[in-house]
C-alpha positions as a Markdown table, in Angstrom:
| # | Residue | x | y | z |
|---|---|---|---|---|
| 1 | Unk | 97.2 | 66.6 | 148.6 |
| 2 | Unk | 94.5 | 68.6 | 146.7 |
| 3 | Unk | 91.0 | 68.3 | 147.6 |
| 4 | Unk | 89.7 | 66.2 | 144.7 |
| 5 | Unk | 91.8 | 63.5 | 145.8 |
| 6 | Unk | 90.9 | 63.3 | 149.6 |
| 7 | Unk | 87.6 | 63.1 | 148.2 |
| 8 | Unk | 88.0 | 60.2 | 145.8 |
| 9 | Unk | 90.0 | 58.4 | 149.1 |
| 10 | Unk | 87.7 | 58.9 | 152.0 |
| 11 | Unk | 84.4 | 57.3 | 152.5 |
| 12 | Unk | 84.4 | 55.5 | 149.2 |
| 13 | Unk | 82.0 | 53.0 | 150.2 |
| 14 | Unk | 79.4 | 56.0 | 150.9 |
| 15 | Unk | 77.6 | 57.7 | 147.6 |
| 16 | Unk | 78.4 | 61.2 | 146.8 |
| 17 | Unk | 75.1 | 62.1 | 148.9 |
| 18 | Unk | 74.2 | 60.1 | 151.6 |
| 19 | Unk | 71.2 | 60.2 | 154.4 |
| 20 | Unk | 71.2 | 60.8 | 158.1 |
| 21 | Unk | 71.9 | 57.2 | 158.6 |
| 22 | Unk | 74.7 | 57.0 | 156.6 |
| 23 | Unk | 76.1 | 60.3 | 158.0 |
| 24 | Unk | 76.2 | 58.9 | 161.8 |
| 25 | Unk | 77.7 | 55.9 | 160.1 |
| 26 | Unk | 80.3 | 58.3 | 158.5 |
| 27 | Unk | 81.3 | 60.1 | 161.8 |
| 28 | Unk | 81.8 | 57.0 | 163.7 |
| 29 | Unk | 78.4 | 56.0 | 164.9 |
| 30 | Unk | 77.0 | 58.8 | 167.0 |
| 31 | Unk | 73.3 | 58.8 | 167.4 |
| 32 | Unk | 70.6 | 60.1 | 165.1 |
| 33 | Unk | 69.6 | 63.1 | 167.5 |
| 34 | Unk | 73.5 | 64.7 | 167.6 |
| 35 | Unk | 73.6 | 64.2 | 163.8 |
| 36 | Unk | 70.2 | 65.7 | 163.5 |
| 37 | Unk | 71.8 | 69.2 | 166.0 |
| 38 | Unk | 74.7 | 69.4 | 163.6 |
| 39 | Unk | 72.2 | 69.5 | 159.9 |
| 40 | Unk | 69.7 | 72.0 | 162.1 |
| 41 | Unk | 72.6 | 74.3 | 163.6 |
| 42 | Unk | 74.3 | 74.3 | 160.3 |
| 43 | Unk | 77.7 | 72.9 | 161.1 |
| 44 | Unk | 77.3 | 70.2 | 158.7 |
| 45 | Unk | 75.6 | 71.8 | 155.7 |
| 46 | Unk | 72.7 | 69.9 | 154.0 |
| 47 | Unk | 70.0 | 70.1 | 151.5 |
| 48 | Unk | 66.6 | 69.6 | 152.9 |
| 49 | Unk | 64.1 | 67.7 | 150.6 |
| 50 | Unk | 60.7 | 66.4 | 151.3 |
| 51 | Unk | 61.1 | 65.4 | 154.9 |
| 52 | Unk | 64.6 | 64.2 | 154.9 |
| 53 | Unk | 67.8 | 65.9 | 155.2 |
| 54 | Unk | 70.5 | 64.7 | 152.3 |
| 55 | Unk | 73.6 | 65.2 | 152.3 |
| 56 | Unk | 76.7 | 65.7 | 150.0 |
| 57 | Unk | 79.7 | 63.8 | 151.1 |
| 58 | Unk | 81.9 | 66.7 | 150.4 |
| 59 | Unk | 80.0 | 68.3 | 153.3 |
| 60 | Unk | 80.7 | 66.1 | 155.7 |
| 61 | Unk | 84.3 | 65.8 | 154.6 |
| 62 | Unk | 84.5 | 70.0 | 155.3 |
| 63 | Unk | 83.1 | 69.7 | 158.6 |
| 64 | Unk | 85.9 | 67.0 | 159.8 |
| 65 | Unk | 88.4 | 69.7 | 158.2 |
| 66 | Unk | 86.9 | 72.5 | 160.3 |
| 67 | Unk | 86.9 | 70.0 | 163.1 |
| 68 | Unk | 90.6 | 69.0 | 162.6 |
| 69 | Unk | 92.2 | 72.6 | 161.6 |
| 70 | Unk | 93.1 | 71.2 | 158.8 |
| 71 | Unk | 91.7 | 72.7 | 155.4 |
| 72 | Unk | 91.0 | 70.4 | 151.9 |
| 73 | Unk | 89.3 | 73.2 | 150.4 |
């Protein structure tokens, strides 16, 4: 399966960028500090605006691959 359509079938309920909230949502509800270590340490990459951290789903869906082994890239 190519990447486009992982994309279009995972985490369709989330917009195409999403907060830290809806990040620790996305990776099964760990707390706002460990999602904040992975945007700061740069395993989850992110665009830092204002204040906030925001962050494109097709991020998030690279660091499960890197995670897994498994590459949708």
């Amino acid at each position: 399966m190519k990447e486009t359509e992982y994309y279009k079938m995972l985490f369709k309920e989330y917009p195409d960028v999403v907060d830290v909230r809806q990040l620790c949502q996305m990776l099964g509800g760990i707390g706002v500090k460990t999602a904040y270590r992975l945007l700061k340490s740069g395993k989850i990459k992110s665009l830092c605006i204002g204040k906030g951290y925001k962050i494109p789903k097709i991020f998030v869906l690279e660091y499960l691959a890197s995670t897994s082994g498994k590459s949708y890239a």
